[in-house]
NUVO-206695 format. One line per 8 residues: number of its first residue (from 0); for each residue x, y, z of N, C-alpha, C, CB. Coordinates in nm, 4 decimals, decimal comma. Glycine has a CB too. Example, Ala and Ser with C-alpha at 12.3 -4.5 7.8 and 13.67 -1.06 7.14 Angstrom:
2
0) 1,3190 -0,5690 0,7800 1,2300 -0,4500 0,7800 1,3200 -0,3300 0,7800 1,1308 -0,4473 0,9046 ~ 1,2850 -0,2250 0,7080 1,3670 -0,1060 0,7140 1,2900 0,0030 0,7870 1,4084 -0,0598 0,5725
REM end
This chain:
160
0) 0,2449 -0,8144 -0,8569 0,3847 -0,7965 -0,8833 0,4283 -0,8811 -1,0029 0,4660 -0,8312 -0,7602 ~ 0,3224 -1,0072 -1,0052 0,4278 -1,0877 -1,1286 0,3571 -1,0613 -1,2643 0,4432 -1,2819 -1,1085 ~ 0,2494 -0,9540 -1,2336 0,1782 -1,0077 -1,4135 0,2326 -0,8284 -1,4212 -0,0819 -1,0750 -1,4542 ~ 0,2556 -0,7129 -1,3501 0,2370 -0,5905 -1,3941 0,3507 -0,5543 -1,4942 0,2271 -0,5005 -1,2800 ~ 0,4750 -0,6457 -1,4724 0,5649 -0,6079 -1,5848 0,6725 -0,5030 -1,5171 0,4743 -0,5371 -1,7164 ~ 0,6296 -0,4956 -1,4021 0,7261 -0,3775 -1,3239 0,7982 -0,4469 -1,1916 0,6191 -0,2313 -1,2623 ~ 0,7449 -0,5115 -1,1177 0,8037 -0,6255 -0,9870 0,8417 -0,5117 -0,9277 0,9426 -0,7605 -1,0090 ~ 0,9537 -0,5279 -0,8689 1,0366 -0,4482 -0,7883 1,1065 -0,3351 -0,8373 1,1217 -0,5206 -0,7383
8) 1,1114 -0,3250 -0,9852 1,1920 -0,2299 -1,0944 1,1131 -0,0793 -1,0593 1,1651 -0,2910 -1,2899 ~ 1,0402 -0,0552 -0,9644 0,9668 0,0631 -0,9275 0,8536 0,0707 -0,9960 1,0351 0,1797 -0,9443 ~ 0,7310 0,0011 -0,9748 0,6225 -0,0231 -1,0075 0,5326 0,1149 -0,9286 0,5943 -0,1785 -0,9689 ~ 0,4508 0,1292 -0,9605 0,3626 0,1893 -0,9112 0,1922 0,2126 -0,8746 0,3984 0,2410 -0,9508 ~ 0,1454 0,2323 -0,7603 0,0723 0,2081 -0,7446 -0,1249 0,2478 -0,8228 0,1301 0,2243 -0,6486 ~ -0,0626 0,3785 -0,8705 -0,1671 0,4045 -0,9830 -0,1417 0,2927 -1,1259 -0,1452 0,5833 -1,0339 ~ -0,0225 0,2775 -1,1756 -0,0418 0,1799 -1,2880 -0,0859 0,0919 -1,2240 0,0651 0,1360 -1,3713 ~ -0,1190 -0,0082 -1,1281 -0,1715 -0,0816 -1,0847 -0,3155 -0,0983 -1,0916 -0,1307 -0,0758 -0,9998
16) -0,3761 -0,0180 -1,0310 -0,5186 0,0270 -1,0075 -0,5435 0,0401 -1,1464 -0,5479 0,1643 -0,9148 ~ -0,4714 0,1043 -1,2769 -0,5335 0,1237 -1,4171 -0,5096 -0,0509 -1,4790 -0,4321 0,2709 -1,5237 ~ -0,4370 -0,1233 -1,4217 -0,4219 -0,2402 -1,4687 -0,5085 -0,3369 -1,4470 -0,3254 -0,2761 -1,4396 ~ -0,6049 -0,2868 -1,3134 -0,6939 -0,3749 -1,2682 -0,8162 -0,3540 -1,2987 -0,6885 -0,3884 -1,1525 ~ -0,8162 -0,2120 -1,3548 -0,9732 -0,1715 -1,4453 -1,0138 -0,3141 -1,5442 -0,9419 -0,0022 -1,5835 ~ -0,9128 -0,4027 -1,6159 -0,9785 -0,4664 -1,6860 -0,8853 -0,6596 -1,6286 -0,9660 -0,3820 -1,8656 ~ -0,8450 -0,6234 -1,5313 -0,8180 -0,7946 -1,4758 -0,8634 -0,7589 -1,3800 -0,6709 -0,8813 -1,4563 ~ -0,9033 -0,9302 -1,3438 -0,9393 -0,9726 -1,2049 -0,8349 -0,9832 -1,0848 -0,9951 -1,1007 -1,2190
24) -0,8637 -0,9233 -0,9280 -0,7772 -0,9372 -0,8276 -0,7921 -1,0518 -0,7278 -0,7789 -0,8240 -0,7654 ~ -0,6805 -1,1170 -0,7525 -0,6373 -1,2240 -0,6538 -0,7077 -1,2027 -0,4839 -0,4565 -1,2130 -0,6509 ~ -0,7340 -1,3152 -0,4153 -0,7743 -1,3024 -0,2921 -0,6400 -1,3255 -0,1871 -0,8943 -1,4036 -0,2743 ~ -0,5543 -1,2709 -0,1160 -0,4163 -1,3015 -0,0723 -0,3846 -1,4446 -0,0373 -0,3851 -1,2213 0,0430 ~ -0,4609 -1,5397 -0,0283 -0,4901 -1,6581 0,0354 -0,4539 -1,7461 -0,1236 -0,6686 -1,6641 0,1176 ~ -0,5203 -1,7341 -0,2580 -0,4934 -1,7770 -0,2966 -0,3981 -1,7185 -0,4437 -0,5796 -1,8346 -0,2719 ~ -0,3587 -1,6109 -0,4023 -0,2082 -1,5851 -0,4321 -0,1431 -1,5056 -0,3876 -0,1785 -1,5630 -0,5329 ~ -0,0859 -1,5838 -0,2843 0,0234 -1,5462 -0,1753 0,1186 -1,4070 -0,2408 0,1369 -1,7023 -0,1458
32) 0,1741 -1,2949 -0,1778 0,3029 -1,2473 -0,1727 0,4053 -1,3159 -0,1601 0,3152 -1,1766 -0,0968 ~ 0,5311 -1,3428 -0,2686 0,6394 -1,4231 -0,2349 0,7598 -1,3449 -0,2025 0,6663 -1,5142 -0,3390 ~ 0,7501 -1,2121 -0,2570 0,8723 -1,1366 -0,2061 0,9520 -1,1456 -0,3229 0,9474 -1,1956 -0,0726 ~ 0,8972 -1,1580 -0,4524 1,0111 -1,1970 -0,5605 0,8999 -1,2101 -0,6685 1,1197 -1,3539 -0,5296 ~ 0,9856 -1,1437 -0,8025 0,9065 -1,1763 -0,9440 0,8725 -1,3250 -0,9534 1,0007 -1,1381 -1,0813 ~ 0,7850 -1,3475 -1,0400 0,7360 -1,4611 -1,0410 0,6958 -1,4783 -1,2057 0,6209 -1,4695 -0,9308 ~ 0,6426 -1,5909 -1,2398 0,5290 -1,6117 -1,3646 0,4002 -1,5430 -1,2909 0,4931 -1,8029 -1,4142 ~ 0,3555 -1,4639 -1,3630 0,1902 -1,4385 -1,3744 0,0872 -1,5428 -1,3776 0,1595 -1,3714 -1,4949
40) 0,0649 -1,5810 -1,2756 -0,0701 -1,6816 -1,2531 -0,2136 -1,5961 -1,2983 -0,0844 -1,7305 -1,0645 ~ -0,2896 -1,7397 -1,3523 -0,4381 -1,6957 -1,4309 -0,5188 -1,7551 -1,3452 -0,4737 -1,7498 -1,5939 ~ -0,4751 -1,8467 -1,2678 -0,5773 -1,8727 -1,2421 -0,5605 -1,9364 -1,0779 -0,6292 -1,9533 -1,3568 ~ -0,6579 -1,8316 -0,9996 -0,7095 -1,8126 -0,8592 -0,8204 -1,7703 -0,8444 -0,6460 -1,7385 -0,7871 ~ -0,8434 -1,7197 -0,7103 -0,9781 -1,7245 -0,6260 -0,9993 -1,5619 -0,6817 -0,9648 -1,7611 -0,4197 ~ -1,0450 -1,4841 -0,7235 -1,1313 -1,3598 -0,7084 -1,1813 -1,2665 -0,5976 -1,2253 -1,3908 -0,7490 ~ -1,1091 -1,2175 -0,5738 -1,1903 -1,1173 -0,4453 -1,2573 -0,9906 -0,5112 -1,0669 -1,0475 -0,3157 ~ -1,1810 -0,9237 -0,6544 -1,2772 -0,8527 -0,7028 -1,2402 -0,9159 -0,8650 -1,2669 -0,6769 -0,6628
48) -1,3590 -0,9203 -0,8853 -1,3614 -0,9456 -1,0370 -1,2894 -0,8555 -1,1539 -1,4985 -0,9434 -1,0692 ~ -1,2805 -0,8986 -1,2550 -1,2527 -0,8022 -1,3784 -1,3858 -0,6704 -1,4164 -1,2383 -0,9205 -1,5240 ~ -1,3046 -0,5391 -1,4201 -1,4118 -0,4466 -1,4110 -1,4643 -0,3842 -1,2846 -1,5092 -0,5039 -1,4635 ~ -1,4274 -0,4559 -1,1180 -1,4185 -0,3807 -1,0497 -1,3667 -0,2423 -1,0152 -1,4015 -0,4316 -1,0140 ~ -1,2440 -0,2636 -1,0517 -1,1663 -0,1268 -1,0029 -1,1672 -0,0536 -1,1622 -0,9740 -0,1605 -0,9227 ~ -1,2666 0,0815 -1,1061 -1,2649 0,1724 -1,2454 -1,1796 0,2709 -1,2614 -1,3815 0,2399 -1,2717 ~ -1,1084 0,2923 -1,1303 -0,9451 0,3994 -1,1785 -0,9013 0,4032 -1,0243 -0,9732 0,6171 -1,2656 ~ -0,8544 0,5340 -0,9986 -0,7967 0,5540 -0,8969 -0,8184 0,7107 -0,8481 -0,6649 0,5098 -0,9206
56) -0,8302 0,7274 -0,7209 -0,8448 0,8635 -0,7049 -0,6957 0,9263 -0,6115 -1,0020 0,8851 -0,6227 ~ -0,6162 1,0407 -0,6771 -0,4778 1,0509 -0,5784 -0,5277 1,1545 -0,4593 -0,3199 1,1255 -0,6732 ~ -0,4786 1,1022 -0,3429 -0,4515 1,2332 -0,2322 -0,3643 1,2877 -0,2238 -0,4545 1,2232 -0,1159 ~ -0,4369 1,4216 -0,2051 -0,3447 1,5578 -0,1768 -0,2563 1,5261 -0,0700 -0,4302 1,6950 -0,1312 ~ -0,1239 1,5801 -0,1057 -0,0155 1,5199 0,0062 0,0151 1,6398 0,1001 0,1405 1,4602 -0,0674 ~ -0,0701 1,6008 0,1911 -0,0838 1,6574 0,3091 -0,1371 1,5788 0,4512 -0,1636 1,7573 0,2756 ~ -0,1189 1,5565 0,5155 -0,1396 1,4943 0,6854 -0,3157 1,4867 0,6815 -0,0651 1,6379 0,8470 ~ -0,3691 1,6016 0,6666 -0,5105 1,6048 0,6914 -0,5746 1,5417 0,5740 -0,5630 1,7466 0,7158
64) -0,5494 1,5489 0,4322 -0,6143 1,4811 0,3232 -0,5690 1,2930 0,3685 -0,5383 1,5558 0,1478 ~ -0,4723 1,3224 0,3945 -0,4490 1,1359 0,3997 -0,5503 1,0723 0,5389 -0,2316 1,0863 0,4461 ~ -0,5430 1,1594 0,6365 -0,6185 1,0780 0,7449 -0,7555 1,1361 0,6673 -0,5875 1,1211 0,9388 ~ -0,8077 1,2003 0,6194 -0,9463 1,1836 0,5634 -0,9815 1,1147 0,4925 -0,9904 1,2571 0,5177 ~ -0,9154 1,0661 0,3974 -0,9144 0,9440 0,3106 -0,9262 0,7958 0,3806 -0,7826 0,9492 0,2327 ~ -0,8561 0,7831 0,4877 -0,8459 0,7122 0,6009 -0,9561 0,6660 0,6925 -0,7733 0,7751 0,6639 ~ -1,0532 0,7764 0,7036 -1,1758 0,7656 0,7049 -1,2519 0,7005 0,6537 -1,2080 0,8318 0,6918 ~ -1,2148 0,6798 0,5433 -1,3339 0,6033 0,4281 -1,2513 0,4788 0,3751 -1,3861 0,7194 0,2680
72) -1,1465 0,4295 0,3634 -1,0851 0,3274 0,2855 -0,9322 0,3265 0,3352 -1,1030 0,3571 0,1238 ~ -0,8834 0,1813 0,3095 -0,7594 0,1749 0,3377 -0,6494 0,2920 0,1804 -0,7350 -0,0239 0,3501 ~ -0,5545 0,2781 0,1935 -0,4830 0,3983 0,1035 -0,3318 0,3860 0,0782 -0,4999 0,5419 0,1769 ~ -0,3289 0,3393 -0,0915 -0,1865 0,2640 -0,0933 -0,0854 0,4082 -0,0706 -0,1518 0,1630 -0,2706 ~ 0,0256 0,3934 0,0037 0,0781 0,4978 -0,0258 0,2164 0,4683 -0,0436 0,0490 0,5913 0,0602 ~ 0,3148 0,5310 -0,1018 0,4530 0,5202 -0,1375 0,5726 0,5373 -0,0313 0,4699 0,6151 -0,2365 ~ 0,6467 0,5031 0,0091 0,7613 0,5485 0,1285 0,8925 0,5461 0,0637 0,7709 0,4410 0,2676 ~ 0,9829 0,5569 0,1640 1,1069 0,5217 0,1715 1,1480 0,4218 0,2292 1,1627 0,5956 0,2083
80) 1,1964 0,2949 0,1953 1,1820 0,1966 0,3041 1,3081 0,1230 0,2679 1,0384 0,1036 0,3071 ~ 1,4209 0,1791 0,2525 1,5373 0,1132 0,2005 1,6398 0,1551 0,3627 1,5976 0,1942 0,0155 ~ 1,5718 0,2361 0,4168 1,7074 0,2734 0,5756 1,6830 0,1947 0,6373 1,7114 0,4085 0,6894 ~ 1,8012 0,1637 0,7633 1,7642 0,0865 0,8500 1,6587 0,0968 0,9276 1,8404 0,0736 0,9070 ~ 1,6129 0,2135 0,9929 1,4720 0,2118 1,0918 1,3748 0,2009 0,9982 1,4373 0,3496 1,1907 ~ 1,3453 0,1683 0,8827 1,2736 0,0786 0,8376 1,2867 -0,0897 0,8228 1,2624 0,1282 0,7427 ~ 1,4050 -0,1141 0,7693 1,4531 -0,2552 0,7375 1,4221 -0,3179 0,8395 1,5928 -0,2785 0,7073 ~ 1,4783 -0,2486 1,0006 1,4831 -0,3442 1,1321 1,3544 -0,2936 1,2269 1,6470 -0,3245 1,2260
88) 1,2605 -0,2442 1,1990 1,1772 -0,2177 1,2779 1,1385 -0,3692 1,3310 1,0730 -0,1287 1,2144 ~ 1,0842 -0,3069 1,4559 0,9889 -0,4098 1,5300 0,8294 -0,3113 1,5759 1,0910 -0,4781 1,6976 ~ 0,9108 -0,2171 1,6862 0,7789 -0,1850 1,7281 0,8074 -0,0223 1,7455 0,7249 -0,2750 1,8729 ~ 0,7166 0,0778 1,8329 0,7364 0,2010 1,8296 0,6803 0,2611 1,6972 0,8718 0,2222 1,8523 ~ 0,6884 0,4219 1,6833 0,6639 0,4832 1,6010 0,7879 0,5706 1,5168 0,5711 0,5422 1,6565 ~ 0,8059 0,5432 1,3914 0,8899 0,5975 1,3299 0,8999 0,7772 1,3019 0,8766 0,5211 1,2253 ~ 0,9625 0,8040 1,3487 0,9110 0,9609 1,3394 1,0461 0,9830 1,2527 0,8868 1,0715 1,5111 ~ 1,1446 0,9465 1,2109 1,2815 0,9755 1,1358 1,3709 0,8771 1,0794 1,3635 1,0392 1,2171
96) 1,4473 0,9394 1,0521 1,5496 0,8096 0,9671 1,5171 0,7622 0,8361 1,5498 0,6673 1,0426 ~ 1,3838 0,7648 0,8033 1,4074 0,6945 0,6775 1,3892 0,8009 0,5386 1,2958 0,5646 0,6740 ~ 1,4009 0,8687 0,5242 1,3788 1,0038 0,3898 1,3040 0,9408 0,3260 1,5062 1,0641 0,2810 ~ 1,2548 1,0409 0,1658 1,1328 1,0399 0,1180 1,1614 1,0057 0,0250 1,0569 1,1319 0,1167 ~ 1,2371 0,9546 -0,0184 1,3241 0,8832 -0,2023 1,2342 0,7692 -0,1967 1,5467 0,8107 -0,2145 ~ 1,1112 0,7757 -0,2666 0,9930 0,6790 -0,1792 1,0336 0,5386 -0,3084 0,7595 0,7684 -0,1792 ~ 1,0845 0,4052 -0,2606 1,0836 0,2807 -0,3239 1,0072 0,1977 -0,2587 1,2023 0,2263 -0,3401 ~ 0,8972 0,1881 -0,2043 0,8161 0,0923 -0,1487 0,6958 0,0984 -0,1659 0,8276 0,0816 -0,0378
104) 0,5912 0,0249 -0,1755 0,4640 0,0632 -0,1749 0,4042 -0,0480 -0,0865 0,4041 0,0798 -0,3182 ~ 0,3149 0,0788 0,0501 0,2497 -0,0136 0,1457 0,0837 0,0402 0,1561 0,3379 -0,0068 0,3042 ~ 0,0604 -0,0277 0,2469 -0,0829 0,0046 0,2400 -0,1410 0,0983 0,3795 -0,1629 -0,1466 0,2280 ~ -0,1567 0,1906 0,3932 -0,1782 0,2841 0,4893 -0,3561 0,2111 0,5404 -0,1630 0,4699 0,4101 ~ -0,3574 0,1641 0,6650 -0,5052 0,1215 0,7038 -0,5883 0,2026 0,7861 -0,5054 0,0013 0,7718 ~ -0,5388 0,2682 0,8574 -0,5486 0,3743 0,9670 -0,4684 0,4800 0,9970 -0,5485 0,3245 1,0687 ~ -0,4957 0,5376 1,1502 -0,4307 0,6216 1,1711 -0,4974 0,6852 1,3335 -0,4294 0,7047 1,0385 ~ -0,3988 0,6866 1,3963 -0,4943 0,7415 1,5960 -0,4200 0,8544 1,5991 -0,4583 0,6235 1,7942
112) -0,5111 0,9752 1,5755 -0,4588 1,0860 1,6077 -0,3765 1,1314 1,7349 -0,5472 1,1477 1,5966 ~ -0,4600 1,0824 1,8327 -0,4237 1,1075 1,9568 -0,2554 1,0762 1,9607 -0,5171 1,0178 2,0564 ~ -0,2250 0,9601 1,9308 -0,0662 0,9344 2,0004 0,0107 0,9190 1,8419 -0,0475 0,7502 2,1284 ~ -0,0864 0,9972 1,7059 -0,0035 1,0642 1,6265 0,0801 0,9754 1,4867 0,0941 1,1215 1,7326 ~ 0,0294 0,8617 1,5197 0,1069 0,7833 1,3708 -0,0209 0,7182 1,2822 0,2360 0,6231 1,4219 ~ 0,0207 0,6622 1,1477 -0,0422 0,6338 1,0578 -0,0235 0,4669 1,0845 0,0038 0,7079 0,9281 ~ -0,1124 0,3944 1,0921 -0,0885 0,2388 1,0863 -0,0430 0,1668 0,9667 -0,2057 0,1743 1,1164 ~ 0,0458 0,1194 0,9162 0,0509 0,0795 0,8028 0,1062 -0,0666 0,7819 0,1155 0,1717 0,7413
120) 0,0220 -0,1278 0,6694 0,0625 -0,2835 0,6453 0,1493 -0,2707 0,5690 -0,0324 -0,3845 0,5910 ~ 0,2413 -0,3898 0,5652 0,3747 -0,4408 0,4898 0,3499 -0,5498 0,4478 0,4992 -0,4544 0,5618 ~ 0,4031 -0,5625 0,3127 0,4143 -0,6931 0,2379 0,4887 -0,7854 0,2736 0,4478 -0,6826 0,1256 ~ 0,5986 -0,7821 0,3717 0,6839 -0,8818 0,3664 0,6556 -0,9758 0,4873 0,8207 -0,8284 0,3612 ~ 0,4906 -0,9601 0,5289 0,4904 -1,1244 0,5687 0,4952 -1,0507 0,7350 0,6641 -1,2590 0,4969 ~ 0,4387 -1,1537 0,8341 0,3628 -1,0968 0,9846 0,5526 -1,1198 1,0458 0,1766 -1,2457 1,0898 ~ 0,6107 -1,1792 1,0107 0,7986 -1,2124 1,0663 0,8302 -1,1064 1,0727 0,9237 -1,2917 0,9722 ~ 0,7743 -0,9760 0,9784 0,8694 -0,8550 0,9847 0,7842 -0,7344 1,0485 0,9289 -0,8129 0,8269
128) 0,8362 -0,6049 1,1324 0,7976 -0,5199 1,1787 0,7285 -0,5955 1,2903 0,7374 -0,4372 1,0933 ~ 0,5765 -0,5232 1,3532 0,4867 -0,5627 1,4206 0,4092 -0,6675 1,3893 0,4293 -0,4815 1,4388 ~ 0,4208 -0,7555 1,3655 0,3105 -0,8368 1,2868 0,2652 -0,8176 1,1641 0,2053 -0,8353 1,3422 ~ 0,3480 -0,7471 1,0851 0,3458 -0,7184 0,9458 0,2980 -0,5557 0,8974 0,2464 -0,8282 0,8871 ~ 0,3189 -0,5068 1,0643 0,2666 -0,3797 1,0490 0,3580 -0,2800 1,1240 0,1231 -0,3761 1,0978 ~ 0,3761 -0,1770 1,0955 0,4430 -0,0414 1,1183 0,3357 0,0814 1,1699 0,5146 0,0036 0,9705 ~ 0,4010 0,1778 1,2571 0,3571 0,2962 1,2622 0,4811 0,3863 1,2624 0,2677 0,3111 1,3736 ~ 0,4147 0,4630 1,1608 0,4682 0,6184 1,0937 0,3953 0,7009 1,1184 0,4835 0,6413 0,9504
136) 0,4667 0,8257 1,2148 0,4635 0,9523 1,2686 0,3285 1,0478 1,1524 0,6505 1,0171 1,2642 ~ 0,2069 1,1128 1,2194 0,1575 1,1735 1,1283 0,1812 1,3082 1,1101 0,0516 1,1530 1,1336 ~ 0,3639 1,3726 1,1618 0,3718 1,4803 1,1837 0,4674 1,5363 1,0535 0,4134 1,4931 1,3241 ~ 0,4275 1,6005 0,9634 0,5159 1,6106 0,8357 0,5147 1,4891 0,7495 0,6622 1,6366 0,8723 ~ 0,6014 1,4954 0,6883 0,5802 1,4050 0,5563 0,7051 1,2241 0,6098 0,6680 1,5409 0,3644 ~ 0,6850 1,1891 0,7196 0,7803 1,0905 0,7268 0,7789 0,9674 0,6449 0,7829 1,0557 0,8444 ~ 0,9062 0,9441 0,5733 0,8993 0,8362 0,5223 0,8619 0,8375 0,3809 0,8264 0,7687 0,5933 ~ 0,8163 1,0054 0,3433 0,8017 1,0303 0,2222 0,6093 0,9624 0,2302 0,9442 0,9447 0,1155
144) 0,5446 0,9354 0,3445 0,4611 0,8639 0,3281 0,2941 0,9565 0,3050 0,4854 0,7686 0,4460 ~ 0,3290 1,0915 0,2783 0,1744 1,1907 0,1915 0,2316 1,2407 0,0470 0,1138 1,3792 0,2986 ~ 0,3414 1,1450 0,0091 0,4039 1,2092 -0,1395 0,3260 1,1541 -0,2488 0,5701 1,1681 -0,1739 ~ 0,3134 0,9648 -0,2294 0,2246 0,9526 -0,3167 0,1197 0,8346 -0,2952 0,2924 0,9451 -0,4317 ~ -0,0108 0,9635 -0,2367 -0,1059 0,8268 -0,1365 -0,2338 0,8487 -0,2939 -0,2032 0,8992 0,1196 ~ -0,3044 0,6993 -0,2794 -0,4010 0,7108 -0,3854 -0,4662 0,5921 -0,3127 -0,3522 0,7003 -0,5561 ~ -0,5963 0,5879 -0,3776 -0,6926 0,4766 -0,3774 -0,7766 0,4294 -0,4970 -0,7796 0,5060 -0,2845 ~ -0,8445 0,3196 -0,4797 -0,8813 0,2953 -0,5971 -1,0287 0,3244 -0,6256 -0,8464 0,1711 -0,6213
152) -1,0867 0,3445 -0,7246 -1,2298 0,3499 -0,7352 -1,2830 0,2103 -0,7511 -1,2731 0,4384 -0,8509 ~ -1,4460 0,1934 -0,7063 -1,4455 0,0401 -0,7519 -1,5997 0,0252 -0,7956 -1,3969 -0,0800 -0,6164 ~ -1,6451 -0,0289 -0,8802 -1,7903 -0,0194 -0,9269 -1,8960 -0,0885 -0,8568 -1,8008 -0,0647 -1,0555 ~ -1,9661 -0,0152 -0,8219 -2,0885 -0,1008 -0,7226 -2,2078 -0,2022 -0,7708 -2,1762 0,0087 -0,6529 ~ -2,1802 -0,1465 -0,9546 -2,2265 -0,2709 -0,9589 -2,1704 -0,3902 -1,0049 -2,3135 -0,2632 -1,0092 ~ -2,0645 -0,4234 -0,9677 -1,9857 -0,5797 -0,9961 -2,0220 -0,6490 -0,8665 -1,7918 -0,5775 -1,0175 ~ -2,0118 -0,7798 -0,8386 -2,1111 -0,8383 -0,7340 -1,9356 -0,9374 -0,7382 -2,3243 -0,9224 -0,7895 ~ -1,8950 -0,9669 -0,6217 -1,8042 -1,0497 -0,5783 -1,8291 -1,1941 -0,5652 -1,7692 -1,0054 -0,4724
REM end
């Protein structure tokens, strides 16, 4: 958030992934999420080096492409997260309320078909939602959350 030049101004998650083709990514431990622009720090711990991530691949926004993707890797995806049954969540599954005017970007980790929602992490720290985590309905597009799912590519041979 603090070196991309975008913060909160609606950044996005593919310029990201093309930004990281040639910088190195922070390990969360040693540079925290603060919830706020910042100075661009140079210097931390590495979890993937410079040259790891070689682009990004987008999913088709559809229910079945995202839980297949899901399968294989976690999957940043875009929401709506400015309504209240987002703002005040705790627990349960969101199946409405929040529309698809997507200003957030979270990280989709899973997904249990059976009882039907997508697991997803939040940036703002384990205080908010479930322990820093949400579930969104995998029935239609809630939350705007198969509008804009992507992942990153990453080179196998960079060594961590």
């Amino acid at each position: 958030m603090d070196c991309s030049g975008q913060a909160c101004g609606g950044g996005n998650t593919g310029h990201a992934f093309t930004y990281f083709k040639t910088t190195k990514i922070a390990t969360e431990a040693s540079y925290p999420y603060a919830g706020k622009a910042g100075t661009c720090k140079t210097s931390f711990t590495a979890a993937i080096p410079s040259g790891g991530v070689t682009g990004y691949k987008p999913v088709a926004k559809d229910a079945t492409s995202l839980m297949s993707a899901l399968n294989h890797n976690p999957v940043s995806v875009a929401i709506e997260a400015d309504q209240a049954i987002f703002q005040h969540y705790t627990t349960g599954i969101i199946t409405s309320g929040c529309g698809t005017n997507l200003d957030h970007a979270v990280v989709a980790v899973g997904y249990d078909s059976a009882a039907g929602y997508y697991h997803v992490k939040n940036s703002w720290g384990t205080s908010w939602g479930d322990h820093g985590y949400l579930k969104i309905s995998t029935s239609g597009n809630v939350c705007g959350i198969t509008s804009q799912a992507n992942f990153p590519t990453v080179s196998g041979s960079v060594q961590v």
